[in-house]
MARVO-713239 format. One line per field, with one value per residue (C-alpha): chain; residue number from 1; x, y, z; residue in three letters. Coordinates in nm, 3 decimals. Example, Ala and Ser with C-alpha at 12.3 -4.5 7.8 and 13.67 -1.06 7.14 Angstrom:
// residues 2
cadena: [A; A];
num: [1; 2];
xx: [1.230; 1.367];
yy: [-0.450; -0.106];
zz: [0.780; 0.714];
residuo: [ALA; SER];
END
This chain:
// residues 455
cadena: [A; A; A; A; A; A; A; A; A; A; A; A; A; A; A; A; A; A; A; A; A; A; A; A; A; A; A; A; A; A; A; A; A; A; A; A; A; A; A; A; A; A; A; A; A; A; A; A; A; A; A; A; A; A; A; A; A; A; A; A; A; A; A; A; A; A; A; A; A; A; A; A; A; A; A; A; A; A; A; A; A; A; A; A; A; A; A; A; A; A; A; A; A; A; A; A; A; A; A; A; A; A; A; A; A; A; A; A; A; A; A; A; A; A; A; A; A; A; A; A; A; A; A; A; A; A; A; A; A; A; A; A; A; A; A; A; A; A; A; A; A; A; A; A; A; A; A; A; A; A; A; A; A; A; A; A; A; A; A; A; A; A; A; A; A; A; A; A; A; A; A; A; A; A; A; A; A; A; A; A; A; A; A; A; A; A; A; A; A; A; A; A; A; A; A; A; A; A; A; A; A; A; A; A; A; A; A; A; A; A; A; A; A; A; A; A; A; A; A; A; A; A; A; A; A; A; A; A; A; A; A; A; A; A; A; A; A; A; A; A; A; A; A; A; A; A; A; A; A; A; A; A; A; A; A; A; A; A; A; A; A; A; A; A; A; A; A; A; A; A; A; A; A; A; A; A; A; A; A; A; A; A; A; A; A; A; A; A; A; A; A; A; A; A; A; A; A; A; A; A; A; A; A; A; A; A; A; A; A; A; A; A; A; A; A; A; A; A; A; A; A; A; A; A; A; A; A; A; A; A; A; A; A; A; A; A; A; A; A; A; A; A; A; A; A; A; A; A; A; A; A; A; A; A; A; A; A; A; A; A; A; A; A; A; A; A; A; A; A; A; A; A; A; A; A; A; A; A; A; A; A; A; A; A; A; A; A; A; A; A; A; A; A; A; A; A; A; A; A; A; A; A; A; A; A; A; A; A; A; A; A; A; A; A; A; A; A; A; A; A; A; A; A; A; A; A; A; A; A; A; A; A; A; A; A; A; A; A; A; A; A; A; A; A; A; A; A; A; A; A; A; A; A; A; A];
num: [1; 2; 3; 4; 5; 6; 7; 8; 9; 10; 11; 12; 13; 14; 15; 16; 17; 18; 19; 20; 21; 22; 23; 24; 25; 26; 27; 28; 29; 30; 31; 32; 33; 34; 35; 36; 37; 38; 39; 40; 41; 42; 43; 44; 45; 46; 47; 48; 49; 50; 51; 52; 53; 54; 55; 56; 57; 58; 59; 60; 61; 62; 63; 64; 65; 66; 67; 68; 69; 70; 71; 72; 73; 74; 75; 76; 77; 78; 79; 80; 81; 82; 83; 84; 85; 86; 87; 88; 89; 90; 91; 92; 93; 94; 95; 96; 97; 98; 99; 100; 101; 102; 103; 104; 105; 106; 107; 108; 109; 110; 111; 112; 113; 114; 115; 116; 117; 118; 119; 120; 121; 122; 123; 124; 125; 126; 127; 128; 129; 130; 131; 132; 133; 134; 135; 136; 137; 138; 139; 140; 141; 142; 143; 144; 145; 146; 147; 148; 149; 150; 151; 152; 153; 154; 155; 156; 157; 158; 159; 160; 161; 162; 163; 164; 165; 166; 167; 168; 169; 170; 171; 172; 173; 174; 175; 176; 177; 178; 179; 180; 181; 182; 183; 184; 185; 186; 187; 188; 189; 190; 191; 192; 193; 194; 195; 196; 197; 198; 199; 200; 201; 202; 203; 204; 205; 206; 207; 208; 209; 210; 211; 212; 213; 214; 215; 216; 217; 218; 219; 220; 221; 222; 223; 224; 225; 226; 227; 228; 229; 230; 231; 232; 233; 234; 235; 236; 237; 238; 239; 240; 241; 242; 243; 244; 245; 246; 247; 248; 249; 250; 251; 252; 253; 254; 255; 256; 257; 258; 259; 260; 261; 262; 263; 264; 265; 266; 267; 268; 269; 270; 271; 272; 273; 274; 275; 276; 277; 278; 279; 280; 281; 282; 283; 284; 285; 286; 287; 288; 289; 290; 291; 292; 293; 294; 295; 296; 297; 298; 299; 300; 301; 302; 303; 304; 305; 306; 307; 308; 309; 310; 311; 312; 313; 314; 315; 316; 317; 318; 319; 320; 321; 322; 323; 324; 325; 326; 327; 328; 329; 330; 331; 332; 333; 334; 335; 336; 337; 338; 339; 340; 341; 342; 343; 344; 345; 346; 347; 348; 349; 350; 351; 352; 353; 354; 355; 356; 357; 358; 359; 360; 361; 362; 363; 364; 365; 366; 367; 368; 369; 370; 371; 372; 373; 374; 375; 376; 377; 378; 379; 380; 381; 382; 383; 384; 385; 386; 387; 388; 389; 390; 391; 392; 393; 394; 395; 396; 397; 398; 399; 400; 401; 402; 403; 404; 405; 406; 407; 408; 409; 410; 411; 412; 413; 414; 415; 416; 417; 418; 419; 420; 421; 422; 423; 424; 425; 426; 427; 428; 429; 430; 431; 432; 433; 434; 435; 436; 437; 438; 439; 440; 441; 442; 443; 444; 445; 446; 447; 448; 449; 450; 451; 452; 453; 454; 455];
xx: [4.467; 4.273; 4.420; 4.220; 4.223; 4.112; 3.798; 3.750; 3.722; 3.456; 3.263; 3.334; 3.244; 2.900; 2.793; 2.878; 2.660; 2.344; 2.376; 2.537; 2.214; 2.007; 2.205; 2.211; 1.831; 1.831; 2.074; 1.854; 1.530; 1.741; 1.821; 1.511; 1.300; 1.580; 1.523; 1.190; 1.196; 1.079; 1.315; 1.418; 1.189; 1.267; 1.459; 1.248; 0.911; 0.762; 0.413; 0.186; 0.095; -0.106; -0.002; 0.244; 0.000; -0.283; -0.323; -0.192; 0.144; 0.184; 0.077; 0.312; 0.633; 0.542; 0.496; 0.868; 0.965; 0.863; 1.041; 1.354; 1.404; 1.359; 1.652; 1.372; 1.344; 0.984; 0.956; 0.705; 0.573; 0.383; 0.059; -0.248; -0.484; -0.629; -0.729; -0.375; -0.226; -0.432; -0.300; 0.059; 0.021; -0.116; 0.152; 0.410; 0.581; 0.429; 0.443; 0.196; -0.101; -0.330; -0.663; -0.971; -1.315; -1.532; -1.281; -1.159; -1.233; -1.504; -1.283; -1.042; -0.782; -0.908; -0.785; -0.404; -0.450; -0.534; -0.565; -0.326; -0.663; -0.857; -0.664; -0.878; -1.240; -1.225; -1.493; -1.688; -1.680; -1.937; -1.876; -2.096; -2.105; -2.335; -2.553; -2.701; -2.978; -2.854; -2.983; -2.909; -2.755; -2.984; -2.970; -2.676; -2.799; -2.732; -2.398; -2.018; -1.846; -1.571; -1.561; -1.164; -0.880; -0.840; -0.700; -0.858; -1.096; -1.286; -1.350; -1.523; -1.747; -1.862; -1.943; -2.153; -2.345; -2.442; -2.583; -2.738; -2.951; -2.998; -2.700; -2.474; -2.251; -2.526; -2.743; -2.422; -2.046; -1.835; -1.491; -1.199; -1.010; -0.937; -0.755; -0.619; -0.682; -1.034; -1.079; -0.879; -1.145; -1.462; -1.307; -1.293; -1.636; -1.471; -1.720; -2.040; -1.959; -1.658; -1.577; -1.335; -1.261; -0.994; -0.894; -1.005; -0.608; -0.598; -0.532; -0.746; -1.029; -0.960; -0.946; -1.254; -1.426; -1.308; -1.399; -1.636; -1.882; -1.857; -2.027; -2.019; -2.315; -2.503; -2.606; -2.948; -2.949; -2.639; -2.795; -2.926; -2.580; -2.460; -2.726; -2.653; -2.279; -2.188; -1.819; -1.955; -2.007; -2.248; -2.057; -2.099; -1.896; -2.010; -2.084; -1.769; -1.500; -1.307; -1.282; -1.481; -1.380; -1.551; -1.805; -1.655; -1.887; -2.173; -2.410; -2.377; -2.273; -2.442; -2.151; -2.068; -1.703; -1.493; -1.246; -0.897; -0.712; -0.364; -0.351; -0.038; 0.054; -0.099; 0.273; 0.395; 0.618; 0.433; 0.713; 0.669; 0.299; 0.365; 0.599; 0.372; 0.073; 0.292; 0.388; 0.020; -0.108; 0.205; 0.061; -0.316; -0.382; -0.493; -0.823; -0.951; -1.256; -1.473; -1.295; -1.192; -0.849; -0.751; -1.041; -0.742; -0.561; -0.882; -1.015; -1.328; -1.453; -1.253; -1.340; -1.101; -0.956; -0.786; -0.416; -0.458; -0.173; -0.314; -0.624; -0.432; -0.232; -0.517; -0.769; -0.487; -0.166; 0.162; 0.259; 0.534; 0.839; 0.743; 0.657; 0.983; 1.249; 1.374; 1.141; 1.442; 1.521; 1.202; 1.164; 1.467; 1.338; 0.993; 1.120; 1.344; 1.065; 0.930; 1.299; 1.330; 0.933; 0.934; 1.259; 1.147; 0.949; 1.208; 1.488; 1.240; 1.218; 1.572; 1.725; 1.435; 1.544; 1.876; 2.002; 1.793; 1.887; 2.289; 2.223; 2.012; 2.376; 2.606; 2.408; 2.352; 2.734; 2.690; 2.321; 2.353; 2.609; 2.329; 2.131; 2.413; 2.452; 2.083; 2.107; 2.387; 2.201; 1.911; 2.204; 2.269; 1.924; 1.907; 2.216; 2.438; 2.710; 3.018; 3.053; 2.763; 2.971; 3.314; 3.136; 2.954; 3.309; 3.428; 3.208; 3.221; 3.583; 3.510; 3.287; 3.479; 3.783; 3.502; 3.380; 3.737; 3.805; 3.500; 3.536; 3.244; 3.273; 3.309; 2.969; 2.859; 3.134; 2.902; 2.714; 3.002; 3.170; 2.855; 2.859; 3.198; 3.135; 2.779; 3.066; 3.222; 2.925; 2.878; 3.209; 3.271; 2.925; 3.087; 3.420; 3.221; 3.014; 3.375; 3.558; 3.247; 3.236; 3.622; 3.599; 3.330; 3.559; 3.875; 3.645; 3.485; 3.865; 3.922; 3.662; 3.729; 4.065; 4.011; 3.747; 4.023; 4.260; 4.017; 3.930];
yy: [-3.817; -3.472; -3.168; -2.991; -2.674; -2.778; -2.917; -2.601; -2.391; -2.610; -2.567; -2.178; -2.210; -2.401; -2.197; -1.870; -1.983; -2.071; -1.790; -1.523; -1.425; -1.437; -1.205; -0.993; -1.033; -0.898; -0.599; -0.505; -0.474; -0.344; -0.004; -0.005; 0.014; 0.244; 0.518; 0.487; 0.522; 0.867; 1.099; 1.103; 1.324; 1.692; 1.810; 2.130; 2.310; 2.615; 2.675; 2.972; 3.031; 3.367; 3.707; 3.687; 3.750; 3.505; 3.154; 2.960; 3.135; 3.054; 2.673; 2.659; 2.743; 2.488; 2.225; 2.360; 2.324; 1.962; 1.897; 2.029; 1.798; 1.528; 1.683; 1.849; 2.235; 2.371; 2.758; 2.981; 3.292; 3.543; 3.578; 3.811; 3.504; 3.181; 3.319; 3.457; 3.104; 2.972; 3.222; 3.138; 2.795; 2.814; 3.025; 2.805; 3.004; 2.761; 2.386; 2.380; 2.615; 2.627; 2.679; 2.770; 2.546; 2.659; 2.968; 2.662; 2.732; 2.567; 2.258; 2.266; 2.471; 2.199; 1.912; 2.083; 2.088; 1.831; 1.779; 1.627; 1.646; 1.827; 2.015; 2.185; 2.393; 2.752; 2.932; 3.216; 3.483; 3.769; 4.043; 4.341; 4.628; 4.535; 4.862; 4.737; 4.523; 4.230; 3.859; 3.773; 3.888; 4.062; 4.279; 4.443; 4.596; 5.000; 4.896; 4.915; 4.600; 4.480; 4.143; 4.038; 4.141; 4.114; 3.769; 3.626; 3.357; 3.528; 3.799; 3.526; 3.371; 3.686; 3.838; 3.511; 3.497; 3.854; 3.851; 3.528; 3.782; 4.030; 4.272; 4.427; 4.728; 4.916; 4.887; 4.879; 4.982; 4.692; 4.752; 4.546; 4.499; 4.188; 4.028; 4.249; 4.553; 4.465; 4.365; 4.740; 4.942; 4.738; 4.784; 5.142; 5.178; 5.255; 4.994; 4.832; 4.456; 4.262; 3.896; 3.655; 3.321; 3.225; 2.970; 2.993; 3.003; 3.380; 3.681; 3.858; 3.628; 3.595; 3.995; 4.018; 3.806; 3.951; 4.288; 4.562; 4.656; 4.369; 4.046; 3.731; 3.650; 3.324; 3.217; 3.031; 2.893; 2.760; 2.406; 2.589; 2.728; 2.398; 2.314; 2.596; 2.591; 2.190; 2.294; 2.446; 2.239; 2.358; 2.379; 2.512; 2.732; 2.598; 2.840; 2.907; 2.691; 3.012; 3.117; 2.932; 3.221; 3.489; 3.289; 3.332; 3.332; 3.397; 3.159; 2.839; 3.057; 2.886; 2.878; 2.721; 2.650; 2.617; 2.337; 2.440; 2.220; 2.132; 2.139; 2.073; 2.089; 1.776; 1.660; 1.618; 1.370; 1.095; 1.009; 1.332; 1.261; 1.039; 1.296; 1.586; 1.428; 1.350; 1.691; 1.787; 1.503; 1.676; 1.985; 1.914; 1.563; 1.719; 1.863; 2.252; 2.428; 2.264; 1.901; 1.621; 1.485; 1.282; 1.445; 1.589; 1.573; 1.404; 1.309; 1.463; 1.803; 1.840; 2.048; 1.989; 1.627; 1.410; 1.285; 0.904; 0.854; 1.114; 0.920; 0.589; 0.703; 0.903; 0.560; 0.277; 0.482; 0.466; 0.157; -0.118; 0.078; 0.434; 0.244; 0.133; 0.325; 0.692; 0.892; 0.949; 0.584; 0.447; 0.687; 0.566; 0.208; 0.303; 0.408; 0.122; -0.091; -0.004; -0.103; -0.459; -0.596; -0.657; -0.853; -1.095; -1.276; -1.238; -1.351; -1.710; -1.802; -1.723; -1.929; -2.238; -2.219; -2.185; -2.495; -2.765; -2.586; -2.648; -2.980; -3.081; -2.898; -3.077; -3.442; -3.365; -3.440; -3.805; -3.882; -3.819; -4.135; -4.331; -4.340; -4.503; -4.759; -4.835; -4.882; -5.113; -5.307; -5.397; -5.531; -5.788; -5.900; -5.989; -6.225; -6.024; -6.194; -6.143; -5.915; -5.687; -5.719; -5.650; -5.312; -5.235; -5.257; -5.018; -4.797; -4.830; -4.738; -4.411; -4.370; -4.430; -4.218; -3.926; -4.018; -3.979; -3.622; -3.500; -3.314; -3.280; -3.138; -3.358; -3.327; -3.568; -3.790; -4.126; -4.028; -4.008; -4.347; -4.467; -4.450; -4.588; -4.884; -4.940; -4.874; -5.139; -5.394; -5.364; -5.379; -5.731; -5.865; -5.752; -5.928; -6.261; -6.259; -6.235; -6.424; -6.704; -6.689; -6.733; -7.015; -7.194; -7.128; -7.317; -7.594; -7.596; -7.627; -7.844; -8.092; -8.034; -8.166; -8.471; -8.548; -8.524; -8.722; -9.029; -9.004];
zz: [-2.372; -2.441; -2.376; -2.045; -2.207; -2.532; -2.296; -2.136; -2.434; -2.596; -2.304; -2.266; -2.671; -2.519; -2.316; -2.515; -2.768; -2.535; -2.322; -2.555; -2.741; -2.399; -2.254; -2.563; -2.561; -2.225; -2.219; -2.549; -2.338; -2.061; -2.283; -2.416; -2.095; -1.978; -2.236; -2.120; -1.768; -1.642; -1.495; -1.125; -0.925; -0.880; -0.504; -0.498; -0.595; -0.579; -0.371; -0.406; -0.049; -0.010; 0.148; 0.450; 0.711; 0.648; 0.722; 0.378; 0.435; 0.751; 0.675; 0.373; 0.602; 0.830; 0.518; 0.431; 0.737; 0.764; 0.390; 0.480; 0.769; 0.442; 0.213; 0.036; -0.067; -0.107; -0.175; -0.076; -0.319; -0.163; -0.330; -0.302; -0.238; -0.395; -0.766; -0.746; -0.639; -0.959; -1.168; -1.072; -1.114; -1.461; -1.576; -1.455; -1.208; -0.899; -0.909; -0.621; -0.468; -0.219; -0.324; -0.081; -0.252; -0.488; -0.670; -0.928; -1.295; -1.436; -1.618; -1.340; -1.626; -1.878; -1.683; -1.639; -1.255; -1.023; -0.595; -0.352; -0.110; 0.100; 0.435; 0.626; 0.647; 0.601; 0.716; 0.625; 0.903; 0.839; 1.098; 1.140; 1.409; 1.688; 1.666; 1.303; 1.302; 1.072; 1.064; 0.734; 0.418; 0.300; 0.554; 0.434; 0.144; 0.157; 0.384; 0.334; 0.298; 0.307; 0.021; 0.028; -0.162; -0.507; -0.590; -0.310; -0.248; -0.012; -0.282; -0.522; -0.212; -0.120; -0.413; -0.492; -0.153; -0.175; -0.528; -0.465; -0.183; -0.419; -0.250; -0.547; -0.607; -0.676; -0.366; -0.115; -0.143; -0.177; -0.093; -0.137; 0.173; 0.314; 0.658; 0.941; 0.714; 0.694; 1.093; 1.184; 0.945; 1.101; 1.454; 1.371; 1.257; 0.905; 0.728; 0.874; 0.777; 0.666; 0.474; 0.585; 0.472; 0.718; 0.961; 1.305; 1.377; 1.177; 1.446; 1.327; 1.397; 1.721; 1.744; 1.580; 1.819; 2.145; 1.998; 2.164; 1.907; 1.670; 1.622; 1.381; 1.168; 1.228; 0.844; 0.998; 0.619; 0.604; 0.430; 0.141; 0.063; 0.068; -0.189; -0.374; -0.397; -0.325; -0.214; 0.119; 0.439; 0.696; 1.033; 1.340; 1.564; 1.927; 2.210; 2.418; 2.213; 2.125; 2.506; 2.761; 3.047; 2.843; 2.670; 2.304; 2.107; 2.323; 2.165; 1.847; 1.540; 1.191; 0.919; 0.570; 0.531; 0.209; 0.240; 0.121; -0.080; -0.221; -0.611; -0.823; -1.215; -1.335; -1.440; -1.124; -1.008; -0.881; -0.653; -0.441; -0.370; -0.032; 0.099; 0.021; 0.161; 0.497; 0.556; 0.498; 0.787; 1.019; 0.996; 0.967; 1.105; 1.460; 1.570; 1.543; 1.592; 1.343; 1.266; 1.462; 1.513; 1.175; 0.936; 0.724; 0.498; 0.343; -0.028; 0.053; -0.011; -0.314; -0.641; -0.836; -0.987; -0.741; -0.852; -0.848; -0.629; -0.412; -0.392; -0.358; -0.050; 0.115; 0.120; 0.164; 0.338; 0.211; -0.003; 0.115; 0.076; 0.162; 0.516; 0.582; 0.382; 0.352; 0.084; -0.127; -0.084; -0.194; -0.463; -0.637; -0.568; -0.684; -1.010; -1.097; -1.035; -1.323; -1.416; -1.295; -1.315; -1.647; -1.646; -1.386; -1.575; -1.911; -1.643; -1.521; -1.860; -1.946; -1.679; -1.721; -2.076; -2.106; -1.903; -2.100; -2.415; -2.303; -2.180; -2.521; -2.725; -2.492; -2.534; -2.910; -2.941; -2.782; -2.906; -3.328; -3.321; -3.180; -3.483; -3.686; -3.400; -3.347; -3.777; -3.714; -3.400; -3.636; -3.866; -3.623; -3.565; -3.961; -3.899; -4.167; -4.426; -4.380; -4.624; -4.484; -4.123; -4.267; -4.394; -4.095; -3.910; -4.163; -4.058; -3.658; -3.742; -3.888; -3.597; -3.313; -3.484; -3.510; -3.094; -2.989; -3.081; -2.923; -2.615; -2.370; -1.969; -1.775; -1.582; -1.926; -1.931; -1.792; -2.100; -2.316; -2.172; -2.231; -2.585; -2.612; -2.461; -2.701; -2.974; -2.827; -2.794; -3.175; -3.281; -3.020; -3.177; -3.553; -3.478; -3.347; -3.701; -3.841; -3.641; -3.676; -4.093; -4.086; -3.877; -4.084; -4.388; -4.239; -4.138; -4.484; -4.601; -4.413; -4.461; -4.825; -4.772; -4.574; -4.846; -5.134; -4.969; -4.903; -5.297];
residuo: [UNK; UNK; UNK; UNK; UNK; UNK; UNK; UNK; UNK; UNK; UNK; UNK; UNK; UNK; UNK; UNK; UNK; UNK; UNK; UNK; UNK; UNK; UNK; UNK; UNK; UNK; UNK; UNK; UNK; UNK; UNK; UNK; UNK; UNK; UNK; UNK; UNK; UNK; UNK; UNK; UNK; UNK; UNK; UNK; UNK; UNK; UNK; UNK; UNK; UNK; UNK; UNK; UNK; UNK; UNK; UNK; UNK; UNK; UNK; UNK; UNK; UNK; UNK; UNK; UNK; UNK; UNK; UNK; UNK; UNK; UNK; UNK; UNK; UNK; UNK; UNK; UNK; UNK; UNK; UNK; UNK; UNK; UNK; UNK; UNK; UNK; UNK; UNK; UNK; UNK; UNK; UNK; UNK; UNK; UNK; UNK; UNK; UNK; UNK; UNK; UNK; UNK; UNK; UNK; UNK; UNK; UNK; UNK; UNK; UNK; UNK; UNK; UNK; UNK; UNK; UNK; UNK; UNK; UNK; UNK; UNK; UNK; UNK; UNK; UNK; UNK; UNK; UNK; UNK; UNK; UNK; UNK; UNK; UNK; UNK; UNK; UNK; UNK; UNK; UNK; UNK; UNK; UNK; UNK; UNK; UNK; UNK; UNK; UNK; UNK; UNK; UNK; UNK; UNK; UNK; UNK; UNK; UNK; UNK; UNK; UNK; UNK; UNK; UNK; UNK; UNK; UNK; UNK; UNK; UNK; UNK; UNK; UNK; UNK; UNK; UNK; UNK; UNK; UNK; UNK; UNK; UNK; UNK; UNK; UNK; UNK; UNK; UNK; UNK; UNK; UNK; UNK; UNK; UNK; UNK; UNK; UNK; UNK; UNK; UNK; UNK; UNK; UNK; UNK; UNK; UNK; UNK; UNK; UNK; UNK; UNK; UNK; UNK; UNK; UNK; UNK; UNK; UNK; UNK; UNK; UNK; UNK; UNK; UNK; UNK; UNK; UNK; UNK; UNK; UNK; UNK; UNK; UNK; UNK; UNK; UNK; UNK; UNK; UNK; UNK; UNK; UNK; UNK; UNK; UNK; UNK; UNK; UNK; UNK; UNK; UNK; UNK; UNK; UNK; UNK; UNK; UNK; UNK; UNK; UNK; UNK; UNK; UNK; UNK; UNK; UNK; UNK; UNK; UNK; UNK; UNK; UNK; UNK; UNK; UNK; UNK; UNK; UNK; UNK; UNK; UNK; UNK; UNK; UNK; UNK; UNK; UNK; UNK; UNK; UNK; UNK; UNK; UNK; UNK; UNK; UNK; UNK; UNK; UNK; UNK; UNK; UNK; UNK; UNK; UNK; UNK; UNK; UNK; UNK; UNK; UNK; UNK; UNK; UNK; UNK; UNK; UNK; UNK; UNK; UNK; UNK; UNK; UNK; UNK; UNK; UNK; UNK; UNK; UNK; UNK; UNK; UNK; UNK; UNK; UNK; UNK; UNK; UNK; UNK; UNK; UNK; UNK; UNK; UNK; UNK; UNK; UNK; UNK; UNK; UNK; UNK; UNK; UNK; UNK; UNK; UNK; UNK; UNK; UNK; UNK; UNK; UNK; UNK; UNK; UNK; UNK; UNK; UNK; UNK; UNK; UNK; UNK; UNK; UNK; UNK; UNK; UNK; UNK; UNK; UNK; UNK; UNK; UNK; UNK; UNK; UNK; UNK; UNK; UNK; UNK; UNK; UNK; UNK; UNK; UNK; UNK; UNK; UNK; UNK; UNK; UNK; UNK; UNK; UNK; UNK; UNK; UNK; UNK; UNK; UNK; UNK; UNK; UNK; UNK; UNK; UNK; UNK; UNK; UNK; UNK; UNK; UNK; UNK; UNK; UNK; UNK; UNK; UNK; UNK; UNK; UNK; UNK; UNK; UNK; UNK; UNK; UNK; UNK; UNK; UNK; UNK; UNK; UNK; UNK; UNK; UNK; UNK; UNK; UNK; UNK; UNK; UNK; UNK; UNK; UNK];
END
């Protein structure tokens, strides 16, 4: 009998030798796909938000806000406005900014910079004193004004709309103030008009227009501005939204608005784009003044390159498993994708290859004896001498001495037994040829005999 263990290590030997170089196959893909996944994505950035009393800064705690409830940490640097926030983000020291339309660098930083979308439409306020006589902007020539901070975006819209009607430095005194500053000098009768790009949410808006002595400037040609500068939507400010009790504003206000947007390094982290853009539809998915409920976050009115993802999620919503899993979660999962794809396909074929290649190793064992015994069947069909049988048993000796010390498992045996017992057939018809010639001998002796003795 064989030994069992003997049997088991040929077929441990087997299958180390079929599956051994697949699996060395894969584990070498494995690494190398590994050194080229990208890294995991960061657990904090840094957003350039705008001075502490305006609008952006007040947004950008709220986006924290929402981030930290996510295991997330999002700082917020105090700026001095939009071409401040672009500024910091080009240098590095902000991974994200918010950036009011239209105060974007020509190439958009040479392609270095790119939009998570659209949030919300800034206006531009233009307030003047009530006792001037001012219908449009070029009315204000000879005036003090009040054009925005420096850094700010309101500073770079201004200055734009009041060359464009022929108002400059040298035929009024432009001043750079900005926000509450600029709403306590015009309340004061310190300047005679002021600037504001600002959400309808700013204080000082809403100060502004409840003011004695001040009024907001309808811009009657607010559709050739937007021809003129194609990041500025006409909208309107509707009699009485602001305060329907004291009829604020006291009549439909002409506007263009700036839409601000979210812009980030164009390195980063994919990953982070569906929770970014989630916080952004927490805090600006509802209705205002001047949009409807849902409008933003939006992939409109943007200036500057949309992010692909960005554009991806904003059009189709978030993907399979940012819809059902924890961000973190699906993250990881999202980046080991990249991980595991590839290897399905490497892992079908492996497995539809590898068990026909054992099986055709295993049978290989039984089947290369059947060539000598088909040889040996075609022997018989010639009616062979004796001598040509005697040497064929010869050789089904050999064979069936070689047959017996192979070891197969047992799943093969019927195909092992198999060939024993075609050994078998051959060697019974051999023996009958034998056993046949001998027999014709001893009668031919015998005949011989009989023959002599008659004689």
């Amino acid at each position: 009998m064989s030994d069992p263990s003997q049997d088991k290590g040929a077929t441990r030997a087997d299958l180390l030798r079929v599956w051994g170089p697949i699996v060395l196959l894969g584990i070498a893909a494995f690494a190398y796909t590994f050194s080229k996944l990208e890294p995991p994505a960061p657990r904090e950035l840094t957003l350039a938000a705008g001075g502490p009393n305006g609008a952006y800064f007040a947004f950008a705690h709220r986006y924290a806000d929402y981030l930290a409830a996510h295991d997330f940490e999002l700082k917020v640097l105090e700026t001095g406005g939009s071409l401040d926030n672009l500024t910091r983000l080009e240098s590095g020291e902000a991974d994200l900014a918010l950036l009011q339309g239209g105060v974007s660098p020509g190439a958009a930083l040479d392609g270095q910079i790119e939009s998570l979308g659209s949030l919300f439409f800034e206006p531009l306020w233009v307030f003047h004193r009530s006792d001037l006589e001012v219908e449009r902007l070029t009315d204000l020539v000879g005036r003090r004004l009040a054009i925005g901070g420096d850094g700010s975006g309101t500073r770079v819209l201004a200055s734009q709309l009041l060359e464009d009607n022929d108002v400059s430095p040298t035929t009024s005194e432009w001043l750079e103030l900005g926000g509450a500053e600029a709403a306590t000098a015009l309340e004061s009768g310190a300047i005679d008009a002021a600037f504001f790009v600002a959400s309808a949410s700013a204080s000082y808006i809403g100060q502004l227009l409840a003011a004695d002595g001040v009024e907001v400037l309808s811009l009657r040609r607010s559709r050739a501005y937007r021809v003129r500068y194609p990041f500025l939507s006409p909208v309107v400010l509707g009699e009485g939204v602001v305060d329907l009790d004291a009829n604020l504003p006291a009549r439909d206000i002409q506007m263009v608005a700036a839409a601000t947007t979210l812009v980030a390094e164009k390195e980063l982290h994919h990953a982070l784009v569906p929770m970014l853009i989630d916080a952004l539809e927490s805090v600006h998915g509802g209705s205002d003044l001047f949009t409807e409920a849902g409008s933003f976050p939006s992939s409109r009115h943007v200036d500057v390159p949309l992010k692909s993802e960005a554009a991806h999620y904003l059009e189709n919503g978030p993907s399979f498993l940012y819809r059902f899993l924890p961000y973190r979660t699906a993250a990881a999962v999202d980046r080991m994708k990249i991980l595991i794809l590839p290897f399905i396909p490497l892992l079908l074929v492996m497995f539809k290859l590898a068990p026909p290649l054992y099986r055709w190793r295993i049978r290989s064992r039984i089947y290369r004896w059947y060539e000598d015994l088909r040889e040996l069947d075609h022997l018989l069909l010639k009616e062979p001498t004796p001598e040509q049988a005697r040497s064929a048993l010869e050789r089904m000796e050999v064979l069936e001495k070689e047959i017996t010390e192979v070891t197969v498992p047992l799943s093969y045996m019927d195909e092992f037994y198999s060939l024993r017992l075609h050994v078998e057939l051959i060697e019974r018809k051999l023996d009958d040829i034998l056993a046949g010639a001998r027999l014709a001998r001893e009668e031919q002796l015998q005949n011989g005999g009989t023959a002599e003795s008659e004689s």
